[in-house]
C-alpha positions in Angstrom: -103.4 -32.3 48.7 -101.2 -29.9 50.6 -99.5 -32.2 53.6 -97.4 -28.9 55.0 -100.4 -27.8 57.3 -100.6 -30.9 59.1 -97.1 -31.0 59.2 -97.0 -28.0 60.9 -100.0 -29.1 62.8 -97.8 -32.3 64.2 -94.8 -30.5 64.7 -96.4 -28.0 67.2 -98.4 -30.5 68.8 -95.8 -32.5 69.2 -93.7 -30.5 71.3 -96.7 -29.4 72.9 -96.6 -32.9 74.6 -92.7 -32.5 75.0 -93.3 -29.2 77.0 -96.1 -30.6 78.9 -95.0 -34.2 80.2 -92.9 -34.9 83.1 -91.1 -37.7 84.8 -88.0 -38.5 86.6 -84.2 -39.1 85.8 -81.5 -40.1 88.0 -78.8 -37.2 88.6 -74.6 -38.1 88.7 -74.6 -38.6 92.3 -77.9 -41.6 91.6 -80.7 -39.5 93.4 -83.6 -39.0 91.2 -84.6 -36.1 90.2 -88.1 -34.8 88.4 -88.0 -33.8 85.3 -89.1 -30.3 84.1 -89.2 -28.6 81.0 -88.4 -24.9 80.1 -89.4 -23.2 76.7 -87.8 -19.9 75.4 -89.0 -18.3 72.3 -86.5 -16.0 70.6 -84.8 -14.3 67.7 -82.4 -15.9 65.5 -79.7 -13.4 66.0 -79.6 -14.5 70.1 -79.4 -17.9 69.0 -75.7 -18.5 70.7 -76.0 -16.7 73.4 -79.1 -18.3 74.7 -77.5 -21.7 74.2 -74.9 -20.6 76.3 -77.2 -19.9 79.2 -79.5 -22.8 78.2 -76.7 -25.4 78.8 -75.7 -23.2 82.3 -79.4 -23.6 83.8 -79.5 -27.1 82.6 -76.4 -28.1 84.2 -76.9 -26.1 87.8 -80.4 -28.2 87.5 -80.3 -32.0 87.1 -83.4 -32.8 84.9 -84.1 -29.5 83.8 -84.3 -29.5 79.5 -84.3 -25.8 78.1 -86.1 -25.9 75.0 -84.9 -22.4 73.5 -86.7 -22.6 70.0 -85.2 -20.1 67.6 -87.1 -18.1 64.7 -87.9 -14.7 63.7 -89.1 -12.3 66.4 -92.5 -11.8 64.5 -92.8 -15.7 63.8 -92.0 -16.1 67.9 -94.7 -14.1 68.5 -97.4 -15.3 66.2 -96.4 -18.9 68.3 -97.8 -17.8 71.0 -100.4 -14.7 69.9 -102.0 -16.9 66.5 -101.1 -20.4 67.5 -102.0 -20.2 71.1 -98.6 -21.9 72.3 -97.7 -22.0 75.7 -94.2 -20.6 76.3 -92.2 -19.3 79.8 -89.9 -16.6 78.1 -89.7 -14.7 74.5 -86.8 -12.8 73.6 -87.1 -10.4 70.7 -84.9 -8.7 68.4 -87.3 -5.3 68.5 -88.9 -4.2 71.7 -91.4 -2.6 69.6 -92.8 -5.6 68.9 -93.1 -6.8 72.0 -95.3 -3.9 73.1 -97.4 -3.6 70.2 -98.2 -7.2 69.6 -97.8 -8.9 73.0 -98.6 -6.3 75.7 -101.3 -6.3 77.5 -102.3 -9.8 77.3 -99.3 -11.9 77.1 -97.1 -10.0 79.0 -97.0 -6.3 81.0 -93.5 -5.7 80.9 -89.9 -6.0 79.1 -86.3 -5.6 79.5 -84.3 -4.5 77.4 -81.0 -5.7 77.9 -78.9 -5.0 73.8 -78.2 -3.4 70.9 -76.5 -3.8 67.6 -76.2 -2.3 64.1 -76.8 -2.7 60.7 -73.5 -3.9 58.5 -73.0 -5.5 55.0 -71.6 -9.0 55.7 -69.1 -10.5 52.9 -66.3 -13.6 52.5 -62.7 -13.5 51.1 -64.6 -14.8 48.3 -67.0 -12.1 47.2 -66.9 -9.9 44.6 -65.6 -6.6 44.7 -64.5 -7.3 48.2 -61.0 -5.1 47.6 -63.4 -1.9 46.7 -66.2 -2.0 48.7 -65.9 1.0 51.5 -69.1 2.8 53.3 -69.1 5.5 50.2 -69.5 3.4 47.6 -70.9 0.2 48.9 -74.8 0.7 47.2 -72.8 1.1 43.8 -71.0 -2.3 44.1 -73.9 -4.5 45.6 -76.3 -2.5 42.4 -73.8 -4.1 39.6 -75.0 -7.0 37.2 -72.2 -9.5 38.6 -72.7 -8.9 42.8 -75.7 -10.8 44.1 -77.1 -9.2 47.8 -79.2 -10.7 49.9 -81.4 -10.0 53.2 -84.2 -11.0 55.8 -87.7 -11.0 55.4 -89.0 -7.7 56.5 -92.3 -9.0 57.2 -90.5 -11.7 59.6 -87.7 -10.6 60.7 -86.6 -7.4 62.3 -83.1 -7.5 60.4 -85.0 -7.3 57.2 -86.7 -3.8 57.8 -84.2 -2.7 59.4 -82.5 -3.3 56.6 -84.9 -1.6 54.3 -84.9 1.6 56.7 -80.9 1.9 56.2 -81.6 1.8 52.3 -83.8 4.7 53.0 -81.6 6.3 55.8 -78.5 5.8 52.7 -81.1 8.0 50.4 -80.9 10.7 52.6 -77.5 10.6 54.1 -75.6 10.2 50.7 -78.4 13.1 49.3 -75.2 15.1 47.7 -74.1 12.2 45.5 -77.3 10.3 44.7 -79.0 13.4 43.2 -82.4 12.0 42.3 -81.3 8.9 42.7 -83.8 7.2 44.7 -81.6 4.2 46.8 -84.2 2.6 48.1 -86.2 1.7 45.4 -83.4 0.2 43.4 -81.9 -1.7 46.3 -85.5 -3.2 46.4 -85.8 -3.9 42.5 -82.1 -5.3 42.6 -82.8 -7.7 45.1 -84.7 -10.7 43.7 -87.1 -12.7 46.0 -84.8 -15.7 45.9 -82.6 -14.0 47.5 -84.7 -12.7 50.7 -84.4 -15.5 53.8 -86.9 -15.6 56.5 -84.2 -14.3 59.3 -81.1 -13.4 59.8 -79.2 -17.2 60.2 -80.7 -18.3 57.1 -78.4 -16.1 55.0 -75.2 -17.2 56.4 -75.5 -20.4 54.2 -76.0 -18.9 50.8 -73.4 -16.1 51.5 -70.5 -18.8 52.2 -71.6 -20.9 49.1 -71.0 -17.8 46.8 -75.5 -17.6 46.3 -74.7 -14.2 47.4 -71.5 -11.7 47.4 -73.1 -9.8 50.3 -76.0 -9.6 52.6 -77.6 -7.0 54.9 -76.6 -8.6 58.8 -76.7 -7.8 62.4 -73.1 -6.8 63.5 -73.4 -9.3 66.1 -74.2 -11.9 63.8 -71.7 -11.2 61.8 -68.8 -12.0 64.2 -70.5 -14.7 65.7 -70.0 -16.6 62.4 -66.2 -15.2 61.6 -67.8 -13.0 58.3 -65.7 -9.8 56.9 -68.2 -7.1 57.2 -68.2 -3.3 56.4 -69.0 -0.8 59.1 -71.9 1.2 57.5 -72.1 5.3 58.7 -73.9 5.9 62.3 -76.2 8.0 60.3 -77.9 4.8 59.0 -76.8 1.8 60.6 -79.5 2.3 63.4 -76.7 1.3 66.3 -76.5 4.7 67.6 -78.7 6.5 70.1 -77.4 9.9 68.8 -78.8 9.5 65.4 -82.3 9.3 66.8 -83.8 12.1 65.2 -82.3 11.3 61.7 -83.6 7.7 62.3 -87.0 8.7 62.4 -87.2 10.0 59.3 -87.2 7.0 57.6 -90.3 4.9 57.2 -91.2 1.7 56.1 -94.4 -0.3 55.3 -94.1 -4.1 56.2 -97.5 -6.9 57.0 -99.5 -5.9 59.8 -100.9 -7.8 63.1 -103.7 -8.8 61.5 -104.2 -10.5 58.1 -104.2 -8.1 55.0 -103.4 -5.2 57.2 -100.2 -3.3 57.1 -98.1 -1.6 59.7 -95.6 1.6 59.1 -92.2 1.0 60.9 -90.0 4.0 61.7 -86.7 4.5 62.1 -85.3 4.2 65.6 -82.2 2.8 67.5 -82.1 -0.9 67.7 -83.4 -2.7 71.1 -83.0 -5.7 72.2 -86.0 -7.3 74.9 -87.1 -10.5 76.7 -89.6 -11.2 78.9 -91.7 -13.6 81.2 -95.0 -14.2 79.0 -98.0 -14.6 81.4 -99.3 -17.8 82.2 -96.1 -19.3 82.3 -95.9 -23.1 82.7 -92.5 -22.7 84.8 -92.5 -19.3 86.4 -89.4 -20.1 89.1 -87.1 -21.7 86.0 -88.0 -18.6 84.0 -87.0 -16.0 86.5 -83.5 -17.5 86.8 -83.1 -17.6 83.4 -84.0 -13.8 82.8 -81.7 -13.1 86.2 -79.1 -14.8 84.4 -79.8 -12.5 80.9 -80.5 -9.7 82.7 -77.6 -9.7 85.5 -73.5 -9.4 84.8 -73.4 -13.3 83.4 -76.0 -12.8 81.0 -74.5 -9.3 79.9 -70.9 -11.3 80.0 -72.5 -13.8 77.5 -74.0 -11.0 75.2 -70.5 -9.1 75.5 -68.6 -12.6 74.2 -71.2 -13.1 71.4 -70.3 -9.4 70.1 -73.3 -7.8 71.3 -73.5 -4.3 72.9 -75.4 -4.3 76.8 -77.2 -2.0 78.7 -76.3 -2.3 82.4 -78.5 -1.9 84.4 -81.0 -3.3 81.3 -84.0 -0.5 80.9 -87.9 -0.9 81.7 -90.2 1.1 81.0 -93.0 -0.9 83.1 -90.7 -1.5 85.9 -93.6 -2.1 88.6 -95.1 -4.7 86.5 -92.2 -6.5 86.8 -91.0 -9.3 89.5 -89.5 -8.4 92.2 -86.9 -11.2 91.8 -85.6 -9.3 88.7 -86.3 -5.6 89.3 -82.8 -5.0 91.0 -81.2 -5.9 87.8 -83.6 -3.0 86.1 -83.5 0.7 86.1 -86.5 2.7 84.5 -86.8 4.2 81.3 -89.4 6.2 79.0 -88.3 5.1 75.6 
């Protein structure tokens, strides 16, 4: 018998009742204080930075516990759209998700507050490290002794973004590939051992020498102190200029629903969080998104190497709350 399912089952129902329960705790100064809780879903890649704004709101509020529970974007959302989870904020590493697979019901509006690129992470340790540049790079990683790695693409953003640079690499280095299609043999040199549900799940095998390289958020890559090699703007996906070479690169990935697939296209990386509706603390949740959203929260993105948008864009802007639409300006991408 297969125990993992009521594993799982446990698990979630278990900080169900963690989310849902209340009390009381006595602050420094000995008044007591009622407890409440706060749950963020987001992307592995914002991992740090959330914490950093998790342990702000928690000590500005006495008896306040911010549960920010980390996970691929896609995973995130399947908490809340499959598993019916109650949750205050998500934040995603693709707005594109958020609109096709939580708008309308779970939430009317996002803002989209980051960017980031596409690089190829590595350790003093790798191989090759002393002739891998951005010309030759799919050459190393494609020889018998250099194991690469990446993220899921049906999890994980990072993993078909990943898979849209490969394409992006076909056309951009066209002149010296030939025929050479780079896509398909990044994808048959790749092993499945080797493919991690999201982004912080590779960090591991890349410092134990499992892998020599692996397909990363810039961001990420910083965050964790990795060498990494800056790939061209052409198909790194970091640059808004590049737009229309983006979208000629497309990908096929799992769909919403069970046995379908979905086509991703190429397009500049965005970064989103929202309030989801229904949310079981509403006034703890606007602060939180103030703080993201406002120059503390773009100050903590900044330190944790990822590039802001201030203002941060909406393109719902009157669906949002007025407590966060000053920190907004409208958008129509």
């Amino acid at each position: 018998m297969n125990s993992r399912p009521l594993w799982l089952l446990g698990a979630g129902l278990g900080l169900l009742l963690l989310v849902g329960c209340g009390g009381k705790e006595t602050a420094p100064d000995g008044s007591e204080v009622q407890q409440q809780k706060l749950l963020v879903y987001h992307a592995a890649s914002l991992t740090q930075a959330f914490a950093v704004i998790e342990k702000r709101m928690e000590e500005r509020h006495p008896g306040l516990d911010v549960i920010c529970e980390s996970s691929s974007t896609r995973l995130a959302i399947r908490k809340i759209t499959d598993l019916q989870r109650k949750g205050d904020i998500i934040g995603s590493a693709d707005d594109v998700l958020v609109r096709t697979m939580l708008m309308p019901e779970y939430t009317e509006w996002q803002g989209i507050f980051a960017t980031d690129r596409i690089v190829l992470a590595y350790t003093e340790r790798s191989r090759c490290r002393s002739e891998i540049n951005a010309e030759n790079w799919y050459d190393i990683l494609l020889r018998p002794d250099v194991n690469y790695g990446y993220s899921d693409p049906n999890n994980a953003p990072v993993g078909y973004r990943t898979q849209l640079t490969w394409k992006l690499a076909t056309l951009h280095y066209k002149d010296t590939l030939g025929t050479r299609d780079l896509y398909q043999e990044l994808l048959a040199g790749c092993p499945e051992k080797n493919i991690r549900p999201h982004c912080n799940e590779l960090i591991p095998l890349l410092e134990s020498l499992a892998l020599d390289y692996i397909f990363e958020y810039r961001s990420v890559a910083m965050q964790h102190r990795l060498n990494w090699l800056k790939l061209p703007d052409e198909i790194d996906l970091g640059s808004a200029k590049q737009a229309p070479f983006y979208a000629k690169a497309h990908v096929q990935i799992a769909g919403k629903d069970r046995g379908s697939v979905q086509t991703v296209t190429g397009v500049p990386m965005l970064f989103s969080a929202t309030m989801l509706k229904g949310a079981q603390n509403p006034e703890m949740a606007l602060e939180f998104l103030q703080i993201l959203f406002g120059p503390e929260g773009q100050k903590i993105m900044e330190d944790n190497f990822q590039e802001t948008f201030t203002p941060v864009y909406c393109n719902e802007i009157q669906a949002v709350p007025e407590a966060l639409r000053g920190l907004m300006r409208p958008t129509d991408f």
